[in-house]
Backbone as JSON Lines, residues from 0, in Angstrom:
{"i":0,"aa":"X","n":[0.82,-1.19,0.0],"ca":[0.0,0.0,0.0],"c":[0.87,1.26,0.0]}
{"i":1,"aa":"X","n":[2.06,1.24,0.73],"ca":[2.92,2.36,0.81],"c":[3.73,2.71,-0.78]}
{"i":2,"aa":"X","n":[3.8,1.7,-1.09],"ca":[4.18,1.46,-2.45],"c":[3.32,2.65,-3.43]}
{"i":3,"aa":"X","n":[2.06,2.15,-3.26],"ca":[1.44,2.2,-4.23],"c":[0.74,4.05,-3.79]}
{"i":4,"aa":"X","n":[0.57,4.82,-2.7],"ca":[0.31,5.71,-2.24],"c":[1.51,6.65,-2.81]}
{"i":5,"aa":"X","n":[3.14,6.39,-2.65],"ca":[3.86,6.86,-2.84],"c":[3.72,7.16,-4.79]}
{"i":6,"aa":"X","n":[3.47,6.19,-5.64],"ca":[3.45,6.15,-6.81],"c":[2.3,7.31,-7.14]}
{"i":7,"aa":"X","n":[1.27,7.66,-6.65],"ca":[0.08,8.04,-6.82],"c":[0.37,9.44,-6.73]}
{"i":8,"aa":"X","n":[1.04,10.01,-5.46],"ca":[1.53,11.15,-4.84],"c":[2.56,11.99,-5.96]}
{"i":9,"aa":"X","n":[3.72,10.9,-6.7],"ca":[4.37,11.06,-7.55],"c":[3.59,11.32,-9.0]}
{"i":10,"aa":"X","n":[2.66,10.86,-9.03],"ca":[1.98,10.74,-10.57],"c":[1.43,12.17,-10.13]}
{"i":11,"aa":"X","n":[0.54,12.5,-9.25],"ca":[-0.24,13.76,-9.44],"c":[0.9,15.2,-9.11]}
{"i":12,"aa":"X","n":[2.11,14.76,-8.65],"ca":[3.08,15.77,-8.83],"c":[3.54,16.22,-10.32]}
{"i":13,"aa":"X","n":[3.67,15.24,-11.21],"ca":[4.28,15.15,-12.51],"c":[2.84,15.99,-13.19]}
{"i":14,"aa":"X","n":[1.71,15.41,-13.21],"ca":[0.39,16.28,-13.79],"c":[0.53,17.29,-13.5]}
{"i":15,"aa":"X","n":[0.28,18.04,-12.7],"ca":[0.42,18.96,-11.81],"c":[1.36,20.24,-12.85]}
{"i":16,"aa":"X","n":[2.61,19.68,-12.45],"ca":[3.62,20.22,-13.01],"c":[3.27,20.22,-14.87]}
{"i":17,"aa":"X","n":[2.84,19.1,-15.61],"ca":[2.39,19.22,-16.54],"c":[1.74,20.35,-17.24]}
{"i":18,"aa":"X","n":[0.68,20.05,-16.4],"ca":[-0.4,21.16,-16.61],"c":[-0.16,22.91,-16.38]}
{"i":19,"aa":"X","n":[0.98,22.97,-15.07],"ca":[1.34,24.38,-14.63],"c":[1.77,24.8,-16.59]}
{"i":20,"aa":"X","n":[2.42,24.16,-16.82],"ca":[3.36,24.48,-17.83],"c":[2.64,24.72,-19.17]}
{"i":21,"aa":"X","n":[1.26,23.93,-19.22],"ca":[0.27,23.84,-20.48],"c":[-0.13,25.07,-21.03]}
{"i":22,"aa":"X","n":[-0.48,25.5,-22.2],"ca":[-0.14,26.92,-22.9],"c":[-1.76,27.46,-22.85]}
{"i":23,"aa":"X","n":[-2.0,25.91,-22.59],"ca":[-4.22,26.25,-22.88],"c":[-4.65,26.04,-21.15]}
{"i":24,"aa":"X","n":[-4.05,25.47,-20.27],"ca":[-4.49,25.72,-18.96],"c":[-3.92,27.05,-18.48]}
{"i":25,"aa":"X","n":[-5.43,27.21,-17.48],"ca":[-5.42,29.13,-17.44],"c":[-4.85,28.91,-15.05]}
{"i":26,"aa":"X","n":[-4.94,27.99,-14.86],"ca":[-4.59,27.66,-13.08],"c":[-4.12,26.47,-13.06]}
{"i":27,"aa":"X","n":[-3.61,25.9,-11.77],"ca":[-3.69,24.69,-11.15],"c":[-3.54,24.95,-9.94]}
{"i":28,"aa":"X","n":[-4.24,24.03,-9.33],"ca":[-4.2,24.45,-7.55],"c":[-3.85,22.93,-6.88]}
{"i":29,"aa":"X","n":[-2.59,23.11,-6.55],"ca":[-1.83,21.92,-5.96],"c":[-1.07,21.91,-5.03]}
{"i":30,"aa":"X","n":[-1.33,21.85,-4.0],"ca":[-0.89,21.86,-2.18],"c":[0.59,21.54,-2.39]}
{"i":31,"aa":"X","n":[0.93,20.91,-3.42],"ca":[2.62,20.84,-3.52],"c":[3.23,21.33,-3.99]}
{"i":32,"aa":"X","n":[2.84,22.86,-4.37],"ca":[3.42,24.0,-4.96],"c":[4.17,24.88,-3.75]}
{"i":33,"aa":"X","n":[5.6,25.19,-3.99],"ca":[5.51,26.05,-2.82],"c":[4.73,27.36,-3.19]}
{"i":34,"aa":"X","n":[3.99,28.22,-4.24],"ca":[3.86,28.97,-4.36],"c":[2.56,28.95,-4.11]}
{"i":35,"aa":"X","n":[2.0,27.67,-3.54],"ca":[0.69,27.53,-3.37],"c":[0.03,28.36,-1.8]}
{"i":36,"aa":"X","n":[-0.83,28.61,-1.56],"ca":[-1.42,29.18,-0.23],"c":[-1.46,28.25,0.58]}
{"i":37,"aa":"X","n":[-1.98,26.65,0.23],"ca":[-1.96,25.27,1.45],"c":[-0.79,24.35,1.3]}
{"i":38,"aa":"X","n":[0.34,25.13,0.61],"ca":[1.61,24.4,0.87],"c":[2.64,24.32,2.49]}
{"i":39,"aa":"X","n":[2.43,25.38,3.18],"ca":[2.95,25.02,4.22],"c":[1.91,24.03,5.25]}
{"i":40,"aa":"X","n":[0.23,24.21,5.03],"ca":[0.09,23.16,5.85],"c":[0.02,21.89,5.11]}
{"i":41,"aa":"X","n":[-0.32,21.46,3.73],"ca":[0.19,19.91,2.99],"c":[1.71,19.5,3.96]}
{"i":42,"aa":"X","n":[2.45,20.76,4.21],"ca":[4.04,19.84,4.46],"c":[3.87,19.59,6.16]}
{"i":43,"aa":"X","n":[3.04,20.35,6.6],"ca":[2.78,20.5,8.16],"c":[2.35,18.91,8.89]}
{"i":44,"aa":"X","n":[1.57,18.75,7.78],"ca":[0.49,17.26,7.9],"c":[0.75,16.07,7.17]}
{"i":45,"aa":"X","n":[1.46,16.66,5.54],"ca":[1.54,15.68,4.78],"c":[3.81,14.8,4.91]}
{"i":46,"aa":"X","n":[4.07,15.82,5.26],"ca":[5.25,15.89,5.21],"c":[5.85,15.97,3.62]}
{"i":47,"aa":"X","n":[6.59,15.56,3.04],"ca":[7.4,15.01,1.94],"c":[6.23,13.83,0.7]}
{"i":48,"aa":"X","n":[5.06,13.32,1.49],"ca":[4.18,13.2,0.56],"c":[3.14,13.93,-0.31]}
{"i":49,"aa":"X","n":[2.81,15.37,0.52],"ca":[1.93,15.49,0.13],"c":[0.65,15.65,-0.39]}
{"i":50,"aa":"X","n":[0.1,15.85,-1.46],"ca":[-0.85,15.16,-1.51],"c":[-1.38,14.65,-2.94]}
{"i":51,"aa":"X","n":[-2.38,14.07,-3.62],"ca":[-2.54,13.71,-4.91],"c":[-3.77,14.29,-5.36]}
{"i":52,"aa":"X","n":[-4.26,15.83,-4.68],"ca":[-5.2,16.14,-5.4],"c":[-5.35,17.6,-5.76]}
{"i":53,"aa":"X","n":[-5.82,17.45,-7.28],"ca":[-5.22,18.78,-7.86],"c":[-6.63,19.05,-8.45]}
{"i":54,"aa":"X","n":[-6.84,20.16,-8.81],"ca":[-7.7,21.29,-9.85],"c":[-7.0,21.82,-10.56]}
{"i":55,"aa":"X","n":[-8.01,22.44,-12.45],"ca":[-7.34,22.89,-12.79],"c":[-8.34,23.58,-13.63]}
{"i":56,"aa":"X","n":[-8.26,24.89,-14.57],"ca":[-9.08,25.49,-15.44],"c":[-8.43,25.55,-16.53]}
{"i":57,"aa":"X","n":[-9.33,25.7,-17.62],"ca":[-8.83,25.4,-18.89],"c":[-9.1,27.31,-19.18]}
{"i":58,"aa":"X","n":[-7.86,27.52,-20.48],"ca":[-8.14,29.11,-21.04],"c":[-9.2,28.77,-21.81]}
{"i":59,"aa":"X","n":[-10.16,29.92,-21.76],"ca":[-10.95,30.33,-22.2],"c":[-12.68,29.25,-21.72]}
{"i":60,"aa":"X","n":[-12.42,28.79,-20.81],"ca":[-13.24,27.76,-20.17],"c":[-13.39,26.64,-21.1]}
{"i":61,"aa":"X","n":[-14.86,25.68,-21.15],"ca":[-14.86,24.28,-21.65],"c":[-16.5,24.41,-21.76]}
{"i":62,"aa":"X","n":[-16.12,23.79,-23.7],"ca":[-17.25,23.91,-24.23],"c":[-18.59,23.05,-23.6]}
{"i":63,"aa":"X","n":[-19.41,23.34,-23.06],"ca":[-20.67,22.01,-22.56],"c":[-21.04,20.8,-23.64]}
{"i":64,"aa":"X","n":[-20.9,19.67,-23.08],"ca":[-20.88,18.0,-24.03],"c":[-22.52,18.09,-23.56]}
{"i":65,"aa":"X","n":[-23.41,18.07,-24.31],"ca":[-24.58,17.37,-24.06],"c":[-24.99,16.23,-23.13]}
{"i":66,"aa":"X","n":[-23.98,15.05,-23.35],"ca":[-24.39,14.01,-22.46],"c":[-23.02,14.16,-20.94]}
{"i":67,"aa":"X","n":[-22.58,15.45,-20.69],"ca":[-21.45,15.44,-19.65],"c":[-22.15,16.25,-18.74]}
{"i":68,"aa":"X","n":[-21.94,16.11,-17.47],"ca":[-22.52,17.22,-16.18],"c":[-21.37,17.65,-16.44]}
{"i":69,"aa":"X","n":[-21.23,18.83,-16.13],"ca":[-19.84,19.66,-15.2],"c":[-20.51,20.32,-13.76]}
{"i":70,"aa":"X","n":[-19.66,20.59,-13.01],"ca":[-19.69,20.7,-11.81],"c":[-18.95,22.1,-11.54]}
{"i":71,"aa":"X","n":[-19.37,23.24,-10.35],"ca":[-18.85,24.06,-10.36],"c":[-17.83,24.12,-9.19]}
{"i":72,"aa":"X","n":[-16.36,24.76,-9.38],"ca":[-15.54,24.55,-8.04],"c":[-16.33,24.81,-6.82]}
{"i":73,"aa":"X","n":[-15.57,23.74,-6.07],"ca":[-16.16,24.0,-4.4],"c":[-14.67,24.34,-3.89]}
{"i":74,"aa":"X","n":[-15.08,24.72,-2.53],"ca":[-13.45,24.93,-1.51],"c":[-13.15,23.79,-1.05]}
{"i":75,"aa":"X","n":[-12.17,23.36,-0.8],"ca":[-11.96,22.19,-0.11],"c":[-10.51,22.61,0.69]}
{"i":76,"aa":"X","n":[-10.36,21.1,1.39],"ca":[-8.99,21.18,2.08],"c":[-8.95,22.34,3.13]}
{"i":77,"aa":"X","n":[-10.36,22.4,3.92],"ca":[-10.39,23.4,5.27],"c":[-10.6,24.12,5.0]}
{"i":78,"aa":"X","n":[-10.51,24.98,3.4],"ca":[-10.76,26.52,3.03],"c":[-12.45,26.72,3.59]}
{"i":79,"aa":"X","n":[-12.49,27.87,4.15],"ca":[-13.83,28.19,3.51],"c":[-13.89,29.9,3.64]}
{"i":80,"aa":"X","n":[-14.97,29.99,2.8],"ca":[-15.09,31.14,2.05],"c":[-16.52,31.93,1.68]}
């Protein structure tokens, strides 16, 4: 399980970083950023793992699919607002 938590933690770091870099994503909000606002408490709690869950917005938003819900951001991770 440690195995496999550690791999997971690593995969959504690499996305993450992916996406920061993407020319058509307009954010990403990832607790393992130091430039992030919940990066000192991810390291407070998470230590050196972290965590594996990210958001992200696309430029110019995302066209509506007929048969797709979309969902609008919520706060998470203690924020509230």
């Amino acid at each position: 399980m440690a195995l496999r938590v550690a791999r997971h933690v690593e995969n959504a770091r690499r996305v993450a970083e992916f996406l920061r870099d993407h020319s058509r994503v307009a954010w990403v909000n990832y607790a393992g950023f130091p430039d992030s606002p919940l990066y000192p408490m991810a390291k407070k709690y998470l230590g050196s793992q972290c965590c594996s869950l990210l958001t992200f917005g696309v430029k110019g938003g995302l066209k509506p699919v007929p048969s797709v819900q979309c969902f609008s951001p919520i706060q998470a991770n203690g924020q509230h607002g």
